[in-house]
C-alpha positions in Angstrom: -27.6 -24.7 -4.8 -28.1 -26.1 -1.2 -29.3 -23.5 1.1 -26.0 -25.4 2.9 -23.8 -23.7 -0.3 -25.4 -20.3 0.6 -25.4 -20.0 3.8 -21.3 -20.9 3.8 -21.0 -18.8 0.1 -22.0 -15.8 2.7 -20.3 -16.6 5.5 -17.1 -16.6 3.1 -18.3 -13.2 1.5 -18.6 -11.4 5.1 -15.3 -12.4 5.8 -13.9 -11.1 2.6 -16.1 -8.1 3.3 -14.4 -7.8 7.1 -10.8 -8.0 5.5 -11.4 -5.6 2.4 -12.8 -3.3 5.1 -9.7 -3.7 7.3 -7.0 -3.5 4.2 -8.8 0.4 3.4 -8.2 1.2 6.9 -4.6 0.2 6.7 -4.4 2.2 3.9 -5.3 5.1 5.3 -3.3 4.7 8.0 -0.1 3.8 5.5 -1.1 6.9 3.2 -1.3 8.9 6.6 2.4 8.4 7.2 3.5 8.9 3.7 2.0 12.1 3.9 4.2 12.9 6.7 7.1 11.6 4.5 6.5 13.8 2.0 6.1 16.7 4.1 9.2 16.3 5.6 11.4 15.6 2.3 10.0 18.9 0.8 10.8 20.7 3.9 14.7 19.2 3.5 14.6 19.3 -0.2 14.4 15.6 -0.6 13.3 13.6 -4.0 10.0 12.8 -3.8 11.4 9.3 -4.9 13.9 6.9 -3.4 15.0 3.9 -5.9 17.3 2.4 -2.8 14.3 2.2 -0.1 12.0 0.8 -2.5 14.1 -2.4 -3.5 14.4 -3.0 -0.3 11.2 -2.6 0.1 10.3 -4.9 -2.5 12.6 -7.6 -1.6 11.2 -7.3 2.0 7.9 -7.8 0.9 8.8 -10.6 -1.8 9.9 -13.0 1.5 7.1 -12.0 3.3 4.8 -13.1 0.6 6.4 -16.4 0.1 6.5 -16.5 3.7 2.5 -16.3 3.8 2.1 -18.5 0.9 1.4 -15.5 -1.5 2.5 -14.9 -5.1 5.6 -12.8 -4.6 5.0 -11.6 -7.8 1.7 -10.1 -7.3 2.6 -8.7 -3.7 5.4 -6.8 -5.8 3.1 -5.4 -8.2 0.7 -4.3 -5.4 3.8 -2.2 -3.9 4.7 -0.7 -6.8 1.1 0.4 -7.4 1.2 1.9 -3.7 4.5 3.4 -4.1 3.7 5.0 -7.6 0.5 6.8 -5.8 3.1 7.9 -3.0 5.3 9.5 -5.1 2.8 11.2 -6.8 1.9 12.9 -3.3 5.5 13.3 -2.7 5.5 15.3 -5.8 2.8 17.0 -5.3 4.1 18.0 -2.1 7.0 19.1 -2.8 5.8 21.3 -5.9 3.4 22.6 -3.2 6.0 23.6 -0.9 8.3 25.2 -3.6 5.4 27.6 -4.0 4.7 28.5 -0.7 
């Protein structure tokens, strides 16, 4: 390889690097608020789940993706992984606050 190739080959990777970094921190921020969620459908007695908000959800994030030139497929199977883990902390919360 050129030192042409690995000089671009890097740039590309610290870009990559900038926007993995940036996706964890939106994370956080988006797990932050779910937390919050949670809290507050334990304190109401609210399932931890909610079938209707997440096929809306998905469908919102389905035209987004096409939108942005995305496969709509994998964006859905991103936000099901992210939802999954949310309910898990909904559940969690919510056994937590039936024992408190």
């Amino acid at each position: 390889m050129t030192d042409q190739v690995m000089t671009e080959l890097h740039r590309l990777r610290d870009s990559i690097d900038n926007m993995d970094a940036a996706l964890v921190h939106l994370l956080a921020e988006r797990f932050k608020i779910t937390q919050r969620v949670g809290e507050l459908k334990a304190q109401y007695g609210l399932p931890p789940a909610d079938p209707a908000r997440e096929a809306q959800q998905i469908s919102r994030l389905r035209e987004l993706a096409e939108e942005a030139k995305l496969d709509p497929e994998f964006a859905e199977k991103f936000l099901n992984f992210i939802v999954a883990e949310v309910v898990r902390h909904h559940q969690a919360i919510a056994e937590h606050h039936a024992t408190s």
